[in-house]
C-alpha positions as MATLAB code, in Angstrom:
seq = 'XXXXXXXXXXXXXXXXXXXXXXXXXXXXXXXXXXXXXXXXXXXXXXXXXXXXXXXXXXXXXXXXXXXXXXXXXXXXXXXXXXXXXXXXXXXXXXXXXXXXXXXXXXXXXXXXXXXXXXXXXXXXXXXXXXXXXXXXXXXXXXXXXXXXXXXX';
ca = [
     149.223   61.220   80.172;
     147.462   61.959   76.649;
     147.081   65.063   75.446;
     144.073   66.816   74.170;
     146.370   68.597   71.106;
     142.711   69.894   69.500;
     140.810   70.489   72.703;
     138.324   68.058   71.610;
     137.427   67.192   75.618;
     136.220   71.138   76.036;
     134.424   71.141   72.616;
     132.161   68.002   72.993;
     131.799   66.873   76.369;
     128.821   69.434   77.197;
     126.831   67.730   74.282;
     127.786   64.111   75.203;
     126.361   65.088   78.576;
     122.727   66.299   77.207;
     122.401   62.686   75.774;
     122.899   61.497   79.344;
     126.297   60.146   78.745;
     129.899   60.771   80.286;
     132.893   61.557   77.771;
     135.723   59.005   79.826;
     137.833   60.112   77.507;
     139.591   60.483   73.852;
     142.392   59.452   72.138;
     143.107   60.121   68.283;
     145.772   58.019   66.342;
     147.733   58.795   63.469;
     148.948   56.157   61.185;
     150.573   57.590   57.860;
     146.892   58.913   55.975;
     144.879   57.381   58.185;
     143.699   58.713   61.453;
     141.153   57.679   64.297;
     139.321   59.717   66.767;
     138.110   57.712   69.646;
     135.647   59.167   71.532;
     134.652   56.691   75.035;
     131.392   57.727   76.421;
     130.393   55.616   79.516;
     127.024   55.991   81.788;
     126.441   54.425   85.731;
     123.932   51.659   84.208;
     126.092   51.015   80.949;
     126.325   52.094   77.212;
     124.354   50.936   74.561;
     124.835   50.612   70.989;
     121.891   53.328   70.574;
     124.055   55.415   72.881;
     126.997   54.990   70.813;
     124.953   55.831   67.505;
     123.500   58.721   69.079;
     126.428   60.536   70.485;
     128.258   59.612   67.126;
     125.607   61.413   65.637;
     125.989   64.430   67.396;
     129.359   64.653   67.756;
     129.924   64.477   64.190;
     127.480   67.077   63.252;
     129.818   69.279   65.927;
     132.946   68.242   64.139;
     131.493   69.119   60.817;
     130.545   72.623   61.575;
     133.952   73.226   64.006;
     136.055   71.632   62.271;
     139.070   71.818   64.781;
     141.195   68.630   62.743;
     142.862   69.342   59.907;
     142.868   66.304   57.651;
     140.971   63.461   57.494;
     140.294   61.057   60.311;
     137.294   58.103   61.293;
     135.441   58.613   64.028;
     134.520   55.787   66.644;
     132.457   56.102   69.409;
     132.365   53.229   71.937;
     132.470   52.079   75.630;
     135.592   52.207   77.477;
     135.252   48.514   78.152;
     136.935   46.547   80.624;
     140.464   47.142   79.981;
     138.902   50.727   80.234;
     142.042   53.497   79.582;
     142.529   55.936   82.344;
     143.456   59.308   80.745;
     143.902   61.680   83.897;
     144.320   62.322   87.382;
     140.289   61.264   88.589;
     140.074   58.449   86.735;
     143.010   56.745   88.643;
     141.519   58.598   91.905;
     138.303   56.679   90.697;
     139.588   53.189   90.117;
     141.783   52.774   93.109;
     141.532   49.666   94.487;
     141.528   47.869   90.985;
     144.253   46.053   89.033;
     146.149   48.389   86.382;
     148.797   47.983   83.872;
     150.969   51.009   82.891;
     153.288   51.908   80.404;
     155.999   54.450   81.449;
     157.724   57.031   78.807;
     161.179   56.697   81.172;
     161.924   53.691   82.553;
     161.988   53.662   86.606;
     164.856   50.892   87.933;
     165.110   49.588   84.199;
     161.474   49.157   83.663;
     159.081   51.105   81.724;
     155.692   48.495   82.673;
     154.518   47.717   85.557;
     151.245   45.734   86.509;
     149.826   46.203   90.041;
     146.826   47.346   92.435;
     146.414   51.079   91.748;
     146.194   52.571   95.166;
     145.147   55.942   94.571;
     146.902   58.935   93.054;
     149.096   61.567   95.504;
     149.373   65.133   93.799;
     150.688   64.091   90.800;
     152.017   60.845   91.110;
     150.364   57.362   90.708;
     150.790   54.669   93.424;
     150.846   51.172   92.502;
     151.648   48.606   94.966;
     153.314   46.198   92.023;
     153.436   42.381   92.319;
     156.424   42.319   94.708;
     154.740   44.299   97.278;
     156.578   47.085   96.879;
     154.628   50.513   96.194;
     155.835   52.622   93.212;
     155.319   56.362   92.768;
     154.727   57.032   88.873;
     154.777   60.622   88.078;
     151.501   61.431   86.106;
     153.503   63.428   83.311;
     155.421   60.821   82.439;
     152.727   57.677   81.682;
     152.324   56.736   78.754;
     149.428   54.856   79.285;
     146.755   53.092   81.736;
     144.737   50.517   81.588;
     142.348   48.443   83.983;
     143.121   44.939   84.202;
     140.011   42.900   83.805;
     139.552   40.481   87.213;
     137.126   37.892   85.453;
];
């Protein structure tokens, strides 16, 4: 699963919390000069764009003074949405029962993605009962990455 390489999750989750929000999780992309911190905040009755302005508020004033990235990067503060990512071991404890696509590092019978019902999470592997019926045990070390499929 992703890494926290700056231990970002420790450093601002306590002061996403005070402004009555969750931190669901981060993920920060480098692309040559340019990289991205995304920070996904997410609350029971939904985000708001003033809850996105005001936790990108304050977690830039804590970046500022920290300063635990070196180099440059944007920051972005959103909702996880409904494609929502699932970055560790509760959020696929959380969502089981929903649709999820994942993206292995090592591929597993010749396949590194696999789309399926997530059915919960056993020490450290993910079950997903894929489209065949057959239930696959994904070890949680070696995703890549998970996402919610959207049932519209």
């Amino acid at each position: 699963m992703r890494k926290d390489p700056y231990n970002l999750t420790a450093l601002l989750a306590p002061a996403i919390q005070t402004l009555g929000c969750e931190l669901a999780g981060i993920e920060f992309v480098t692309s040559g000069k340019h990289s991205l911190l995304r920070v996904y905040i997410d609350k029971p009755d939904g985000v708001t764009l003033d809850d996105c302005q005001a936790v990108s508020h304050q977690v830039s004033g804590i970046l500022d003074v920290e300063d635990p990235i070196p180099g440059q990067y944007t920051l972005e503060v959103s909702s996880p949405g409904l494609d929502r990512i699932l970055f560790d071991a509760k959020d696929f404890a959380r969502f089981a029962g929903h649709r999820i696509s994942v993206r292995n590092r090592v591929a597993i019978d010749g396949r590194r993605k696999f789309t399926g019902l997530l059915l919960g999470i056993e020490q450290d592997e993910v079950v997903v009962r894929i489209d065949d019926d057959t239930e696959i045990l994904l070890p949680l070390d070696q995703i890549e990455q998970a996402r919610l499929v959207p049932e519209l």
